[in-house]
C-alpha positions in Angstrom: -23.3 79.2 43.3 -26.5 77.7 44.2 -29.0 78.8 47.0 -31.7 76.7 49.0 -33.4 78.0 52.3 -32.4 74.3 53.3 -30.0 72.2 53.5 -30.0 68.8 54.1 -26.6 66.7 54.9 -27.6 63.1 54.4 -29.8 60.5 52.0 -30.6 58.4 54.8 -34.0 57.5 57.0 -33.3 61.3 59.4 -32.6 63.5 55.8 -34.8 62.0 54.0 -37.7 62.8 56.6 -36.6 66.2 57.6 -36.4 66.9 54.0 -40.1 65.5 53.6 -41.2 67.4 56.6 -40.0 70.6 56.0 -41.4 70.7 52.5 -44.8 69.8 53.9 -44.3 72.5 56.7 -43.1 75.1 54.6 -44.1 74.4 51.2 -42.2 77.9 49.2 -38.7 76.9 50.7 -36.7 75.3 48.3 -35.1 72.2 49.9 -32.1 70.3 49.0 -30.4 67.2 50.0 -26.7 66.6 49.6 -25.8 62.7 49.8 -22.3 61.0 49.1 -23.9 57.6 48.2 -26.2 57.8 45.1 -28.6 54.9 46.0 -28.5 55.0 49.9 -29.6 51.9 51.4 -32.3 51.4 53.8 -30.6 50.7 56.9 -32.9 48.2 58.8 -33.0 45.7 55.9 -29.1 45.4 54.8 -29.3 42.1 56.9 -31.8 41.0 54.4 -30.2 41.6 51.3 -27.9 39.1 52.3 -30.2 36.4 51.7 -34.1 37.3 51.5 -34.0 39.9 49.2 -33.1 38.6 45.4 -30.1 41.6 45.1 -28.8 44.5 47.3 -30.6 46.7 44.5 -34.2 46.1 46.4 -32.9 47.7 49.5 -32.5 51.2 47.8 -34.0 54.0 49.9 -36.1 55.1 46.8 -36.0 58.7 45.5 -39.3 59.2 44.3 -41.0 60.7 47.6 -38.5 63.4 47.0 -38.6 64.3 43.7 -42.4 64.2 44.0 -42.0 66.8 46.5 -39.3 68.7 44.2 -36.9 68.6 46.6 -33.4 68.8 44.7 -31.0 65.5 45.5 -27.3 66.6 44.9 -25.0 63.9 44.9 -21.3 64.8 46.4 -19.9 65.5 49.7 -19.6 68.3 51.6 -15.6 69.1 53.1 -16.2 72.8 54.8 -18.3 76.0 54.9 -17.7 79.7 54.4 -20.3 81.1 56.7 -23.8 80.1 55.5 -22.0 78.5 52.0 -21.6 74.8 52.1 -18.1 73.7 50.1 -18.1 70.4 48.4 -15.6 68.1 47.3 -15.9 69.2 43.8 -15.5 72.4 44.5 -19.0 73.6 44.1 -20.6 75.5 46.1 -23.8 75.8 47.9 -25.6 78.9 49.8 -28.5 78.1 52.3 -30.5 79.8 55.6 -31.1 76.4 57.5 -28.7 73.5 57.5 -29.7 70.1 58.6 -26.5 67.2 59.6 -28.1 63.7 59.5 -24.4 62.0 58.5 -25.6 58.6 60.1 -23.4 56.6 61.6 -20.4 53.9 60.6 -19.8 50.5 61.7 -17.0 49.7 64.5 -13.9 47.5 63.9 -12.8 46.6 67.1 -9.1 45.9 67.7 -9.4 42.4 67.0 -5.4 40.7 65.4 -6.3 39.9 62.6 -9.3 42.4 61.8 -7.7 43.3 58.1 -7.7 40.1 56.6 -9.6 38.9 53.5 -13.2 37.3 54.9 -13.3 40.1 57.5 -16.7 42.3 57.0 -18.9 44.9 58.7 -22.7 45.2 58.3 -21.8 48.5 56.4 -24.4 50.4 54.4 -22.8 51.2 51.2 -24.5 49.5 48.0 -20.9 48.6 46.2 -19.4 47.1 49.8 -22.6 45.4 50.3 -22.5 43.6 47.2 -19.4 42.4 48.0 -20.3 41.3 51.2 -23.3 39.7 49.9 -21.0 37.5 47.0 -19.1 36.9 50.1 -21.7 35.2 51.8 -23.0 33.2 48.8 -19.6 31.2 48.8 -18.9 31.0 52.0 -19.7 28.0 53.6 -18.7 28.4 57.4 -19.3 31.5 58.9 -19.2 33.7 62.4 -20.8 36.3 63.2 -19.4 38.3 66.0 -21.7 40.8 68.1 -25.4 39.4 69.5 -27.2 42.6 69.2 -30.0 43.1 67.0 -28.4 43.1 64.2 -25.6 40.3 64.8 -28.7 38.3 65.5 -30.6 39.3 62.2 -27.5 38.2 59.6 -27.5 34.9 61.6 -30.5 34.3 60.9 -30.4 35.1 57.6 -27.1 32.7 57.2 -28.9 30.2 58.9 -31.7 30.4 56.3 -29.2 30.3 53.8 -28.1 26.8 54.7 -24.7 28.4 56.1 -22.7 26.7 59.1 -23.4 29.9 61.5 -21.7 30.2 64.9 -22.9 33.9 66.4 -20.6 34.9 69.8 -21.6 37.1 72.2 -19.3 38.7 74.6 -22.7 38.9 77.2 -24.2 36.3 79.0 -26.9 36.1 76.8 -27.9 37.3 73.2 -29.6 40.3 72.9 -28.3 42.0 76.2 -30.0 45.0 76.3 -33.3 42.6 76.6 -34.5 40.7 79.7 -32.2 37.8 79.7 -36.1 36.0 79.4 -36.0 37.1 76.0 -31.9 36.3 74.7 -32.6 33.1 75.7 -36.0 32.7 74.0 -33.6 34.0 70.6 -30.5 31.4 71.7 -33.3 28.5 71.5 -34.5 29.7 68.0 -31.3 29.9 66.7 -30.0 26.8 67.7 -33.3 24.9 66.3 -32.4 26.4 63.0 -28.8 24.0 63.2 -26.9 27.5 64.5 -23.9 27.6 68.0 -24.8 30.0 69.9 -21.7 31.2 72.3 -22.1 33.8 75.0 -19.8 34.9 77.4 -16.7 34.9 75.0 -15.6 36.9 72.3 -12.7 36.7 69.5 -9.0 36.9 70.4 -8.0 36.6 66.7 -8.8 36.1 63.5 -6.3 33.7 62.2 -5.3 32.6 58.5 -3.2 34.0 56.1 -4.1 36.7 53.9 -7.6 35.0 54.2 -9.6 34.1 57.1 -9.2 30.1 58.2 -10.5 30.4 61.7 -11.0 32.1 64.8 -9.3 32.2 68.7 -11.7 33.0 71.0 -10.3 34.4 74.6 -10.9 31.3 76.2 -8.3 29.4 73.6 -10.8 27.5 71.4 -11.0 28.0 68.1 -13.7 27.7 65.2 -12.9 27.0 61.5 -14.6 29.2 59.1 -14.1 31.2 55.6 -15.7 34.1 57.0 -16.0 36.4 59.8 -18.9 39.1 60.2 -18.1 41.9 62.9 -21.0 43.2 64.1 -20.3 45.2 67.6 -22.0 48.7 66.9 -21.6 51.2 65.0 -20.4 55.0 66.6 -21.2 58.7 64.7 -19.6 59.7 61.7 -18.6 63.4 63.1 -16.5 63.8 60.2 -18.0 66.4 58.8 -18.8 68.1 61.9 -15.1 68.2 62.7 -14.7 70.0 59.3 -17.3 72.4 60.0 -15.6 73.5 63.6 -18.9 72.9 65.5 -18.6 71.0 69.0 -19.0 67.4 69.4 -18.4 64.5 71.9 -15.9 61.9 70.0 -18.4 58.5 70.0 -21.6 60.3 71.5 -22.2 62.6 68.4 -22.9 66.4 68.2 -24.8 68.3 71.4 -28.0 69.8 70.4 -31.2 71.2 72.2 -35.0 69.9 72.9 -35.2 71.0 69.1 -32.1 69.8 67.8 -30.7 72.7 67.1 -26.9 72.7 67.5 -24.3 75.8 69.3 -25.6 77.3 66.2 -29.1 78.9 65.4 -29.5 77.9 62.2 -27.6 74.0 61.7 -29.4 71.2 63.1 -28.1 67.8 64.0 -30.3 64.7 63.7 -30.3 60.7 63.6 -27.5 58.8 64.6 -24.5 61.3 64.3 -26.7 63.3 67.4 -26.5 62.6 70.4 -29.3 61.0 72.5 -30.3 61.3 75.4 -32.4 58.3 78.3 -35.5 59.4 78.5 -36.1 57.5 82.4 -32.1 59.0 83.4 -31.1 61.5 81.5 -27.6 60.0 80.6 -26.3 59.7 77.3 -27.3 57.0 75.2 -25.6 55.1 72.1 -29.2 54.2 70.9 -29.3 54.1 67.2 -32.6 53.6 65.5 -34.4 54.4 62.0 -37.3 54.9 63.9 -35.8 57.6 66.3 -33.9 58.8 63.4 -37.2 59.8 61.6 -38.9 61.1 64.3 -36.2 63.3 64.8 -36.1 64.2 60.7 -39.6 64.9 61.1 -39.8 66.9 64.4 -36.6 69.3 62.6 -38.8 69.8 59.3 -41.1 71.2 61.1 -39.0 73.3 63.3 -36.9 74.8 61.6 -38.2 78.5 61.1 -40.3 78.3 64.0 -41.5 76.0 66.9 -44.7 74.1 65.8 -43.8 70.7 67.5 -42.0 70.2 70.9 -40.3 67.2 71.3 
């Protein structure tokens, strides 16, 4: 069995910054993170790698902060725990004091007829999905992009760039809703100067072909011809491992935890998108899912986890 004072769930932008961080903060612990991907992608720039970037290789989270740091990366998945012992798929096991959960978070498929078809895909962030997704793209040659968020927004423009027929819809009345309606239509404009349709105020009814996509039905009755369809309407917590581990949760607002992200129990911490969040004007919940707030969060754990040195 091996033993680590911590233990990190997750290679993405939360573990990797907790892991950082608690090495710097406590610099004897010995630190590992467990990771069911090998070469874990960096989540902001999978719209890229569509396109800009010349292979989904060049959007690998690198490892080399962490092994500089000799921080131990253990690739496999964790099922359950025995008390303080982490089980693994494999069957190995793995003893720690501290246990960080940074699972991330996984794309939604909404209940679209149709959604299972060949030419349906998610902005997931797997390296062996992407680069199917990305061959996808390359020989595609009309394409819509359902969802006008950030991201919806970003893989238009990177089809647009492409030289792609590109029709984005947005069930809103505007692109980019959670923006001043100023600024969705300042995006719309862009968009449709770079030869892209920009529908709001609709959204898909079906996706329509045979085993392959053709087309789509939008819930008005029109349709739009394409060989490809890219769902891109949020993404929720991955609180599968949670469930495994018996610790509370809120199905599609993540795992409770306190001002220092501590969950019901003393020593496992949740952080990044499988936690949940909180509006800092209201108080509510909030389905906000950044990198950014994801490694603040990494780091403001690291530091805490054996005492309070930073409050959040």
């Amino acid at each position: 069995m091996k033993q680590y004072d911590v233990v990190i769930i997750g290679g993405g932008p939360a573990g990797v910054s907790a892991a950082l961080s608690a090495k710097n903060s406590y610099p004897n612990k010995n630190i590992a993170l467990v990771r069911k991907d090998m070469k874990p992608m960096i989540p902001c720039g999978i719209p890229y790698a569509l396109f800009s970037l010349n292979s989904v290789d060049e959007n690998i989270l690198p490892d080399a902060p962490l092994t500089a740091n000799k921080i131990d990366i253990i690739n496999g998945e964790a099922v359950d725990r025995k008390d303080h012992t982490l089980i693994l798929s494999n069957g190995e096991e793995i003893q720690y004091e501290k246990l960080v959960l940074a699972t991330g978070s996984t794309a939604v498929l909404p209940p679209i007829e149709g959604n299972n078809k060949e030419g349906v895909y998610l902005v997931q962030k797997e390296k062996e999905y992407l680069e199917r997704f990305r061959t996808a793209v390359h020989n595609a040659s009309k394409i819509v992009v359902l969802g006008g968020g950030y991201i919806g927004v970003e893989v238009a423009d990177e089809l647009l760039k492409a030289g792609k027929n590109t029709t984005i819809v947005e069930m809103m009345p505007q692109l980019l809703p959670t923006m001043d309606q100023e600024f969705g239509d300042k995006v719309k404009e862009i968009l449709a100067g770079q030869g892209g349709n920009v529908i709001t105020g609709k959204s898909i009814k079906r996706i329509v072909g045979d085993a392959s996509v053709n087309g789509v039905e939008l819930d008005d009755g029109s349709k739009i011809d394409c060989d490809l369809v890219i769902i891109s309407v949020g993404y929720k917590p991955n609180l599968e491992l949670v469930k495994k581990l018996g610790l509370p949760y809120q199905e599609g607002k993540g795992i409770p935890v306190d001002d220092y992200l501590r969950t019901s129990e003393k020593d496992i911490f949740a952080i990044g998108d499988c936690a949940i969040k909180y509006d800092f004007f209201t108080g509510d919940l909030s389905n906000i899912m950044l990198a950014s707030t994801a490694m603040a969060e990494g780091r403001l754990v690291g530091s805490n986890l054996y005492s309070i040195k930073v409050v959040r």
